[in-house]
KOLGU-903860 format. One record per atom (N, C-alpha, C, O, CB): residue number from 1; atom name; x, y, z. Coordinates in steps of 0.05 Angstrom, whole numbers, plus 5000, padded with zeros to 4 digits. Glycine has a CB too. Layout:
REM KOLGU-903860
(r NUM,'CA',(X,Y,Z))
...
END
This chain:
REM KOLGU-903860
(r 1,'N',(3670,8683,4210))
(r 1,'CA',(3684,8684,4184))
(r 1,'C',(3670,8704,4165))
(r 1,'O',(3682,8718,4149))
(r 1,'CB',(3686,8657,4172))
(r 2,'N',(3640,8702,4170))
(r 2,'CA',(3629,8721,4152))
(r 2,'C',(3636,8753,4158))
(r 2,'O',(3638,8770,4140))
(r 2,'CB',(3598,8717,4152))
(r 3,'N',(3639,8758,4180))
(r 3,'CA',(3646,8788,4182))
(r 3,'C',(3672,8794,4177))
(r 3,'O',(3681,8817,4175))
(r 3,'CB',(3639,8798,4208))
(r 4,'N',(3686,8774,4177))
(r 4,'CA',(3720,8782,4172))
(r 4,'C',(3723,8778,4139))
(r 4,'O',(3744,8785,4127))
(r 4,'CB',(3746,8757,4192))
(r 5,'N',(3706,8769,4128))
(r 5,'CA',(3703,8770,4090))
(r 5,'C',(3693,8798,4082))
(r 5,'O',(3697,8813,4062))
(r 5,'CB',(3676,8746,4077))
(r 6,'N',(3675,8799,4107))
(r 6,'CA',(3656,8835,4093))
(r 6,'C',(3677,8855,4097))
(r 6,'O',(3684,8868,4078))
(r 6,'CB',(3621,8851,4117))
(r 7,'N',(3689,8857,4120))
(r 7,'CA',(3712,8880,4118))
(r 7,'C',(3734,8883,4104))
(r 7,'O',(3746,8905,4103))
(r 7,'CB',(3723,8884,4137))
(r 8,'N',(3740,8863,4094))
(r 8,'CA',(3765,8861,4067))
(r 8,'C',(3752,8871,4048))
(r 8,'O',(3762,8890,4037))
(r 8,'CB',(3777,8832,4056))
(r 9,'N',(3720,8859,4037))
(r 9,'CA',(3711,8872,4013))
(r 9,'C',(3711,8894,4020))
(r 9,'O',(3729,8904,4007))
(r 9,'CB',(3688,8866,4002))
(r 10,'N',(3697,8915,4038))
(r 10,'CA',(3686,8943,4036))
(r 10,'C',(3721,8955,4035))
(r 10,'O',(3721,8973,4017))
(r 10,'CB',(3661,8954,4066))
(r 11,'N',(3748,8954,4046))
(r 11,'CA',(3771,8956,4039))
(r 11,'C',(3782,8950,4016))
(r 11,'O',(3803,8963,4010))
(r 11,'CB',(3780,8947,4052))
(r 12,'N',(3773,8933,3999))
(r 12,'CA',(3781,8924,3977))
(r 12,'C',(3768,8946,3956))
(r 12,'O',(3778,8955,3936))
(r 12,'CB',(3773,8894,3973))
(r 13,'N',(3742,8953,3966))
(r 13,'CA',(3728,8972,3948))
(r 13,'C',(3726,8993,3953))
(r 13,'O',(3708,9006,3941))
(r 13,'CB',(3708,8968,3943))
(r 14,'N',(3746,9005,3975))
(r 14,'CA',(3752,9031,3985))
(r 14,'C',(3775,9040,3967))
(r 14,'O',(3779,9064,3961))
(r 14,'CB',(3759,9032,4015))
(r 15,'N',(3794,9016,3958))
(r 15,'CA',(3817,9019,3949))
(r 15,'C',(3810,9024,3918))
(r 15,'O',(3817,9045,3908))
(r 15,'CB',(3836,8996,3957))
(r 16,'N',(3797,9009,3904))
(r 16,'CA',(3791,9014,3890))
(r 16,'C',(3776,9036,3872))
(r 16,'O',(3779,9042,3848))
(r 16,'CB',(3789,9001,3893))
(r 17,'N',(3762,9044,3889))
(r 17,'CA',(3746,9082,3885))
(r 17,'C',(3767,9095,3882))
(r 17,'O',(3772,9101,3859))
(r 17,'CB',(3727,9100,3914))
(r 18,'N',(3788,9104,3905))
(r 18,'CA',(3806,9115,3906))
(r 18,'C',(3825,9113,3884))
(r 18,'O',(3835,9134,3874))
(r 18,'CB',(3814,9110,3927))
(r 19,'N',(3831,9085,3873))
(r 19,'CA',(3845,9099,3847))
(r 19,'C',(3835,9101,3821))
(r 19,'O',(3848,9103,3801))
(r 19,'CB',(3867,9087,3840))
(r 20,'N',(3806,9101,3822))
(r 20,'CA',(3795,9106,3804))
(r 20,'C',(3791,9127,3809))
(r 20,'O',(3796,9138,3787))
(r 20,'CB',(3779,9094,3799))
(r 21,'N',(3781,9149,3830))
(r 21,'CA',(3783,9167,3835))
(r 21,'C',(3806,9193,3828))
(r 21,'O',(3799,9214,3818))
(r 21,'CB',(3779,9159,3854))
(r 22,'N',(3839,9184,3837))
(r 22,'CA',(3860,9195,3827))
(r 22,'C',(3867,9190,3799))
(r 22,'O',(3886,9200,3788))
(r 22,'CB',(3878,9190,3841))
(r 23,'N',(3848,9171,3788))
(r 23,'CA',(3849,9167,3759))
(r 23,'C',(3840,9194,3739))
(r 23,'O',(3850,9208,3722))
(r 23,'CB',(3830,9143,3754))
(r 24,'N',(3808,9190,3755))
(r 24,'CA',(3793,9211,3734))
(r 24,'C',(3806,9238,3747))
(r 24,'O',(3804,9255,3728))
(r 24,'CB',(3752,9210,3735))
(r 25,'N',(3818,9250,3768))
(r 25,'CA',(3824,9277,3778))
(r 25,'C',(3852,9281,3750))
(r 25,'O',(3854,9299,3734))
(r 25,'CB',(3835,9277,3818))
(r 26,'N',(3867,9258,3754))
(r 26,'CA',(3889,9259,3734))
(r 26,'C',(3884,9264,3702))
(r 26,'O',(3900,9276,3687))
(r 26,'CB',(3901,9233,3737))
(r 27,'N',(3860,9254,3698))
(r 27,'CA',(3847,9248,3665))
(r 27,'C',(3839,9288,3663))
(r 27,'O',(3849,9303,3647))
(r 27,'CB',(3806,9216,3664))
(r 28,'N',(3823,9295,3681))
(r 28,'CA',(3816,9320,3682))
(r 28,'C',(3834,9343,3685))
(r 28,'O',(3821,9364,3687))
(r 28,'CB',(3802,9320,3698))
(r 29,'N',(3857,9345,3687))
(r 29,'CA',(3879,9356,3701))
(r 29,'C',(3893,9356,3678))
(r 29,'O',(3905,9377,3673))
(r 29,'CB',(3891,9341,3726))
(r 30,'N',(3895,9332,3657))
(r 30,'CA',(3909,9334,3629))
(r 30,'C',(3884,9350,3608))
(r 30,'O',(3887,9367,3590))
(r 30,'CB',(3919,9298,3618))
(r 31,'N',(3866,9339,3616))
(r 31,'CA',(3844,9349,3596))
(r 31,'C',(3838,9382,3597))
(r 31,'O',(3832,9395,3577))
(r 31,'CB',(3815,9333,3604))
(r 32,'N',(3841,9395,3623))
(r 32,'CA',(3835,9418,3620))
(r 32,'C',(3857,9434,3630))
(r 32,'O',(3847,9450,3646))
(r 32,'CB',(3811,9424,3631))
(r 33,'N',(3880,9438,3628))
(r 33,'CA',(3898,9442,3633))
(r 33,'C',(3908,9465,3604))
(r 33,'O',(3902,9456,3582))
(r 33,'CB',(3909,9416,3642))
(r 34,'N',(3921,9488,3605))
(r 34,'CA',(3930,9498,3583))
(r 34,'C',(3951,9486,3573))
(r 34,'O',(3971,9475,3584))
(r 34,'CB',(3934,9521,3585))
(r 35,'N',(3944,9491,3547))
(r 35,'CA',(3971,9476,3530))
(r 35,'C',(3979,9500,3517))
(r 35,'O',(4003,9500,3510))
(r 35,'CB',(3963,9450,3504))
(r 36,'N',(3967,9518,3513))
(r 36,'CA',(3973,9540,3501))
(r 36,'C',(4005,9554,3507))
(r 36,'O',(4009,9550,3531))
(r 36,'CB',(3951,9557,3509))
(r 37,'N',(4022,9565,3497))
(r 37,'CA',(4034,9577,3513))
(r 37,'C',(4029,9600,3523))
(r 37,'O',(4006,9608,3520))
(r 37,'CB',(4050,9578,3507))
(r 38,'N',(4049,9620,3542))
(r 38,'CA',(4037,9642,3565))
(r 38,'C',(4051,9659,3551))
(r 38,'O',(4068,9653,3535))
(r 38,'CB',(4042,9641,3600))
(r 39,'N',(4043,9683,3558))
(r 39,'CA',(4055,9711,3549))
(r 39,'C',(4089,9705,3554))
(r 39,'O',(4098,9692,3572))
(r 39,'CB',(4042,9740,3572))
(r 40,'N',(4107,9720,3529))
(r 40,'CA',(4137,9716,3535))
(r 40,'C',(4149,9689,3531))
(r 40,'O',(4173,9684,3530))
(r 40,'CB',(4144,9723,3562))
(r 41,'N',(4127,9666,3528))
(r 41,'CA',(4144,9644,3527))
(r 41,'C',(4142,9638,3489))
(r 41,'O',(4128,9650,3472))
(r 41,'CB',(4130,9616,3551))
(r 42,'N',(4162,9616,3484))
(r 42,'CA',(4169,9607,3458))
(r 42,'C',(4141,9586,3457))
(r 42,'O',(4133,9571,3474))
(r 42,'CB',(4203,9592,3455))
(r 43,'N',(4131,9591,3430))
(r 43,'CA',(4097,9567,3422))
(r 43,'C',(4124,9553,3410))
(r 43,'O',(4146,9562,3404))
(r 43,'CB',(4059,9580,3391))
(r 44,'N',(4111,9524,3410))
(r 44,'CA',(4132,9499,3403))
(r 44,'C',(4123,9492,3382))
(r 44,'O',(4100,9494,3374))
(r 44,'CB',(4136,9473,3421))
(r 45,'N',(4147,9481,3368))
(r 45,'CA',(4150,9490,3336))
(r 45,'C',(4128,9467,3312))
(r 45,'O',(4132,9444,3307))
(r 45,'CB',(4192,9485,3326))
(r 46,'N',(4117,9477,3307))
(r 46,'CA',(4095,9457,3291))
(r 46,'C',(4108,9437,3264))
(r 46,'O',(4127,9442,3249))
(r 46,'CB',(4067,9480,3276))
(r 47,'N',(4094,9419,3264))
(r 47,'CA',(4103,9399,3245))
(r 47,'C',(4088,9409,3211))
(r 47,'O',(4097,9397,3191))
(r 47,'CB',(4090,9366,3258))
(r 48,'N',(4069,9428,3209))
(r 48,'CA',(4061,9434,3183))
(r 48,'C',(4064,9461,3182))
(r 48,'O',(4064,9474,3202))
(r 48,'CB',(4035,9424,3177))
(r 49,'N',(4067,9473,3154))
(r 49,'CA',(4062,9500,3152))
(r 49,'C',(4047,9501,3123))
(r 49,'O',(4051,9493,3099))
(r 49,'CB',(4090,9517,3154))
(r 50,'N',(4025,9516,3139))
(r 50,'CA',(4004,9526,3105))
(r 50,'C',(4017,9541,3088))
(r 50,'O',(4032,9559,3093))
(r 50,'CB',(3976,9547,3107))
(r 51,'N',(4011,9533,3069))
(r 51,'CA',(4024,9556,3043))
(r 51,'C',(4006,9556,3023))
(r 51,'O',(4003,9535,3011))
(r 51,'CB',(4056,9548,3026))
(r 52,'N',(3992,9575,3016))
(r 52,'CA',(3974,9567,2985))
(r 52,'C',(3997,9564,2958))
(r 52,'O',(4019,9574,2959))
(r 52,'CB',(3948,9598,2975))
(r 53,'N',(3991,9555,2943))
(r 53,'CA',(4013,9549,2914))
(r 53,'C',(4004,9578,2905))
(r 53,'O',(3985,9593,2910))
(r 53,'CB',(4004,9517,2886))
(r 54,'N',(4026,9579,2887))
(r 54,'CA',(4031,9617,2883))
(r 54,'C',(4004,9607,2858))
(r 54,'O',(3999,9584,2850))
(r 54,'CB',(4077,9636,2865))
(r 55,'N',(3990,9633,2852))
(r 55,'CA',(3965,9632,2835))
(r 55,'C',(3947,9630,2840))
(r 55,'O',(3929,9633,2823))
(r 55,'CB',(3962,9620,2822))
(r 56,'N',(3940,9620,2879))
(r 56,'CA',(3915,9606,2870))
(r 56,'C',(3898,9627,2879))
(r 56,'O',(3910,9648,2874))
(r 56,'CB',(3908,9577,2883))
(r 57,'N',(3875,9632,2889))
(r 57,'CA',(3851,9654,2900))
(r 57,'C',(3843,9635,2912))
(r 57,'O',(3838,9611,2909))
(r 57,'CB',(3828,9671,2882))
(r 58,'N',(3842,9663,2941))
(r 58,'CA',(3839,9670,2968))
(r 58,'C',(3814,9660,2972))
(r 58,'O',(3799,9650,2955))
(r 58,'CB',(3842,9699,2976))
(r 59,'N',(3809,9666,3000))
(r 59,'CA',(3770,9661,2999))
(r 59,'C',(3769,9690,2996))
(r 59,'O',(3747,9696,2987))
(r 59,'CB',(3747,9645,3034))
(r 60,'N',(3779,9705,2998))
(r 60,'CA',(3769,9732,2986))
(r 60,'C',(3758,9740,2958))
(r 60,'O',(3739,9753,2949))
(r 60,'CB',(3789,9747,2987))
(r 61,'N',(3781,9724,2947))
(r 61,'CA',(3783,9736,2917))
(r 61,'C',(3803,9742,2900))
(r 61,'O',(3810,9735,2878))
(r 61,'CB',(3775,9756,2916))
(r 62,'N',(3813,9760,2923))
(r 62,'CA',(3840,9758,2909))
(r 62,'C',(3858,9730,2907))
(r 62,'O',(3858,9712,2923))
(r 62,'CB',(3856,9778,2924))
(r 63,'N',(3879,9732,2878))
(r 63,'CA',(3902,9721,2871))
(r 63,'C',(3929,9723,2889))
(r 63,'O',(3943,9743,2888))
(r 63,'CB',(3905,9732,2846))
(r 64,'N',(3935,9703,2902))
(r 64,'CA',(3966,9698,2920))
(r 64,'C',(3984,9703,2895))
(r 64,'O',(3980,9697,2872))
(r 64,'CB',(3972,9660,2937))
(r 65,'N',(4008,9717,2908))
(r 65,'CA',(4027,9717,2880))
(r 65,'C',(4046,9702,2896))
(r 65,'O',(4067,9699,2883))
(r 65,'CB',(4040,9750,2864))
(r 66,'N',(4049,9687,2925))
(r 66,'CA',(4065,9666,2931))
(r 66,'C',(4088,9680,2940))
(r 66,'O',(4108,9667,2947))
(r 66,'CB',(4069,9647,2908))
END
């Protein structure tokens, strides 16, 4: 009985690597993956747009006339 307990565990913990394994390949695959877009394609449309208020000065110096 003891040897038919040990081969389920080392299977049990084969299975387990493995999707921990296709876990982190998956985690890495989103993580370094471009998000950027590619030459010719449309960049997707952003939720903010900067605007300084008309008047204010630049980090330059100069005055925005807005």
């Amino acid at each position: 009985m003891a040897g038919d307990a040990g081969s389920g565990a080392v299977r049990e913990l084969l299975v387990v690597l493995a999707v921990a394994g296709a876990g982190l390949l998956l985690a890495m695959v989103a993580a370094f993956a471009p998000w950027h877009p590619g030459p010719g394609a449309v960049a997707p449309a952003g939720l903010v747009e900067l605007q300084a208020p008309a008047g204010a000065v630049t980090a330059a110096g100069n005055v925005s006339t807005g």
